[in-house]
C-alpha positions in Angstrom: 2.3 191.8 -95.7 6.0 191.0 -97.3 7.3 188.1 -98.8 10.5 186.4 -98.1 12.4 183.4 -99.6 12.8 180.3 -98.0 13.8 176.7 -99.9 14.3 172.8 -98.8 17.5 173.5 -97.7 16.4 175.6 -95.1 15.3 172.2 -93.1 18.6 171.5 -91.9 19.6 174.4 -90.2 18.7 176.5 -87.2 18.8 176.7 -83.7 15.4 174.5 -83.4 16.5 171.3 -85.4 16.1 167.9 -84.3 18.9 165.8 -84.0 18.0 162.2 -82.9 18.5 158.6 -83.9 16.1 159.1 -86.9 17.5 162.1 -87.9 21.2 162.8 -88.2 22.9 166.0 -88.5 23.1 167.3 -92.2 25.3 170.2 -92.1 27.3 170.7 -88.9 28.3 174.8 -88.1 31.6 176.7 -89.9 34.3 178.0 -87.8 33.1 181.5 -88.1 29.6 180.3 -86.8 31.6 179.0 -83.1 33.1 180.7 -80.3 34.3 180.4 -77.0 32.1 179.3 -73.7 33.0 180.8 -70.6 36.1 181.7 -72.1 37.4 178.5 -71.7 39.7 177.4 -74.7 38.8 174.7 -76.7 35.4 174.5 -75.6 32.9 175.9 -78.4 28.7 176.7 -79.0 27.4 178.7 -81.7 27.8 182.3 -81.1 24.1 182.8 -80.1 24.1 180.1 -77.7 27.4 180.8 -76.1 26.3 184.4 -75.5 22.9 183.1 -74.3 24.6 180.7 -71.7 27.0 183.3 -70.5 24.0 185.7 -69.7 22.2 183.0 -68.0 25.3 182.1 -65.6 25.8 185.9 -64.7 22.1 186.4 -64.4 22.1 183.7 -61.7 25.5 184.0 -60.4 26.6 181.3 -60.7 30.2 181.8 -62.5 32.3 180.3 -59.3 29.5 177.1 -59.1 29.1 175.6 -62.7 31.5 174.4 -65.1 31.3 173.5 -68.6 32.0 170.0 -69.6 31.5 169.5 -73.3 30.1 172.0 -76.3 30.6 171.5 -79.9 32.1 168.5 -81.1 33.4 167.5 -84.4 32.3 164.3 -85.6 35.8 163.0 -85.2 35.5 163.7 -82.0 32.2 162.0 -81.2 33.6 159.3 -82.4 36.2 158.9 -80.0 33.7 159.3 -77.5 31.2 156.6 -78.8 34.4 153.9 -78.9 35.9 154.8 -75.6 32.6 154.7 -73.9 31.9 151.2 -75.3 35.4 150.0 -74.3 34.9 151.3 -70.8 31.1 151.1 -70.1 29.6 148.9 -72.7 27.3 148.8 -75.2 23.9 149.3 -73.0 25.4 152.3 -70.6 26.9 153.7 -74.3 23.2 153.4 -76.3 21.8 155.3 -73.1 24.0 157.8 -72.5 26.1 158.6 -75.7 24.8 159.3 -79.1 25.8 157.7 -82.3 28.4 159.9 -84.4 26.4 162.1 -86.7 23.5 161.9 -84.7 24.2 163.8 -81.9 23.6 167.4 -80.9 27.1 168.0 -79.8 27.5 168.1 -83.4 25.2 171.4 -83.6 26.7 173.5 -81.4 23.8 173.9 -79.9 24.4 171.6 -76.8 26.4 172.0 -73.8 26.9 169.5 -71.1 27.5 171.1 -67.8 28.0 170.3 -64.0 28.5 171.4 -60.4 31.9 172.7 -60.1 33.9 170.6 -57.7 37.4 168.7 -58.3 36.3 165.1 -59.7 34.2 165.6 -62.6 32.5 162.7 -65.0 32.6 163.7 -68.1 30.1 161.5 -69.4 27.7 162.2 -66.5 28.3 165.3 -65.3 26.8 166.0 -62.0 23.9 169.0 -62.0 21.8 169.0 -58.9 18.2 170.0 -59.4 18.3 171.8 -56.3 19.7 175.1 -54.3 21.1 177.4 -56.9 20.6 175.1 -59.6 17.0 175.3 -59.2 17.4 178.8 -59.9 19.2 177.8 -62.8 16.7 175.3 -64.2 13.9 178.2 -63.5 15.6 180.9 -65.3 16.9 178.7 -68.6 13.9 179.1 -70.7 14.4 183.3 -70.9 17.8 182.7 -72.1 16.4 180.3 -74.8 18.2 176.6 -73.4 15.8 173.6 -72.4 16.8 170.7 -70.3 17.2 168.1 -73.1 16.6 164.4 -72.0 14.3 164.8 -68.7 13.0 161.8 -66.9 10.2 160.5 -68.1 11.0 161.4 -72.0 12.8 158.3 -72.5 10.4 156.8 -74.9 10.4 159.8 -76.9 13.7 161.0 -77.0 15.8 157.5 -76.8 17.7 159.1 -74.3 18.2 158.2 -70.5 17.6 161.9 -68.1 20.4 163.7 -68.5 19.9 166.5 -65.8 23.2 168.1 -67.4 22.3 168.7 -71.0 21.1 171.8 -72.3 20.1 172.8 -75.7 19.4 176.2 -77.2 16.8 176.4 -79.2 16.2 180.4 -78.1 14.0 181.9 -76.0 10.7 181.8 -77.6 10.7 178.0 -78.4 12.2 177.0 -75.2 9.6 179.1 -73.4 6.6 177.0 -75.6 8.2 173.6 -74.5 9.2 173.9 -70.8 5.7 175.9 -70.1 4.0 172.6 -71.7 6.7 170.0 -70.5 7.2 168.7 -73.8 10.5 166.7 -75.2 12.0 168.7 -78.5 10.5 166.0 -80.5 6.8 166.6 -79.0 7.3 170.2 -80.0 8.4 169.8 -83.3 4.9 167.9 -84.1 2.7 169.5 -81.6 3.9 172.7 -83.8 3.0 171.3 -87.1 -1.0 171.9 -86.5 -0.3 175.7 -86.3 0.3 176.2 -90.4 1.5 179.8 -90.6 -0.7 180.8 -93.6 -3.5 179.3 -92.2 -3.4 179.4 -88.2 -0.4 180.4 -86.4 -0.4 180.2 -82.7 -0.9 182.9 -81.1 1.2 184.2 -77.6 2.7 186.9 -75.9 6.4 187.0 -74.3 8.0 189.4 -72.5 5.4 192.0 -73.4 5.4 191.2 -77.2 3.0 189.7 -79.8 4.2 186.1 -81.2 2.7 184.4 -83.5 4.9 181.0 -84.2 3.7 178.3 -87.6 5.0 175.6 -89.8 5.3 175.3 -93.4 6.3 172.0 -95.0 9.7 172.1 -97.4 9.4 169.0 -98.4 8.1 169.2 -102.2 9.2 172.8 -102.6 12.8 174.3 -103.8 11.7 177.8 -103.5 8.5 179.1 -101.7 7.4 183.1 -101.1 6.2 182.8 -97.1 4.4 185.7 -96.5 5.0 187.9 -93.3 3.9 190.5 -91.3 4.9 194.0 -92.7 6.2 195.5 -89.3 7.3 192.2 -87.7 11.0 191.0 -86.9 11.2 187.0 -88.0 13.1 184.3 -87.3 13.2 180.8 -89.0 14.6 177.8 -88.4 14.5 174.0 -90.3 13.1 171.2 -87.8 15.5 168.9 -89.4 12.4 166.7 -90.4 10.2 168.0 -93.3 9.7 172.1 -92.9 10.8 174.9 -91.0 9.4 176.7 -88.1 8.4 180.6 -88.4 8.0 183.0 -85.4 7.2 186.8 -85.9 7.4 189.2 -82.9 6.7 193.1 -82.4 
């Protein structure tokens, strides 16, 4: 076994973080952290995610049949949103569809909004069929690390009417747990909490390859030694709540 240094200010960042009504963006991605999606100009994810998504969209091709709506947003820019969609739709259609500034995962870089390529597009509510090609599309996200957002029936949980057109990358591991169990990213971040990773990771396999994925509370701690496998890569991410999430693959 190794050791490695993680702190409190770990929480807050990473592609798995939860970003809700309850809990707001902390730090929102640098410049050099962004790039282009789709090569379209002006439209940014984190680098990670926009690679992801354009491997997805050739994996299925699909370039000619989706286009990308909305990525990363500055907070300045949510806010334009959030008071252009209450002028024009109103404050229930805005609390459904539209997150508050600061609490949206626009703000990440992690999100994209996409729809079916055709000449009218809504921008607030993109269409995204769940059918023909974009079935394929739905089927396939999860390897490439994305996870349909706000699904129906999640309402409760996420606060969030279905958007069939948001995606979030939370990479491919994670996103494999919560589609394969149907869960909303804020299930998953509890349901993870029981596997402590000193204690009793859970154990899978993915794509051929050992995983063993735990949580370790932050909360109380400034600096903490988390011990890891010798031979293992590992990634870790905050949960934007109280720890961070480890996974360790051969």
């Amino acid at each position: 076994m190794r050791s490695i240094l993680v702190n409190n200010q770990m929480i807050h960042t990473g592609h798995l973080i939860l970003v809700n009504r309850a809990h707001p963006i902390k730090a929102e991605p640098s410049k050099e952290e962004l790039c282009k999606v789709m090569k379209i100009k002006d439209m940014l994810l984190q680098k990670e995610a926009a690679n992801a998504l354009q491997d997805l969209i050739e994996a299925v091709n699909m370039e000619k049949m989706i286009e990308a709506v909305s990525g990363y947003r500055t907070r300045f820019e949510q806010e334009e949103i959030y008071s252009s969609s209450l002028n024009s739709n109103g404050a229930d259609f805005t609390s459904k569809f539209v997150a508050l500034p600061g609490h949206s995962e626009h703000q990440t870089g992690l999100a994209i909004d996409l729809a079916k390529k055709q000449e009218d597009i809504d921008f607030i509510c993109p269409d995204f069929p769940y059918d023909g090609e974009f079935a394929i599309f739905r089927e396939q996200a999860a390897k490439y690390g994305f996870i349909e957002r706000y699904q129906k029936g999640k309402e409760k949980i996420t606060g969030i009417s279905p958007e069939p057109w948001h995606f979030r990358y939370v990479g491919k591991y994670h996103a494999s747990l919560i589609t394969k169990q149907n869960m909303a990213l804020e299930e998953y971040i509890e349901w993870v909490k029981q596997y402590k990773w000193n204690e009793n990771p859970f154990i899978d396999t993915l794509e051929g390859k050992n995983v063993q994925i735990g949580y370790q509370s932050l909360m109380n701690q400034e600096d903490y030694k988390l011990l890891v496998p010798d031979e293992s890569q590992i990634l870790v991410s905050g949960n934007n709540v109280d720890g961070i999430v480890v996974i360790a693959y051969e």
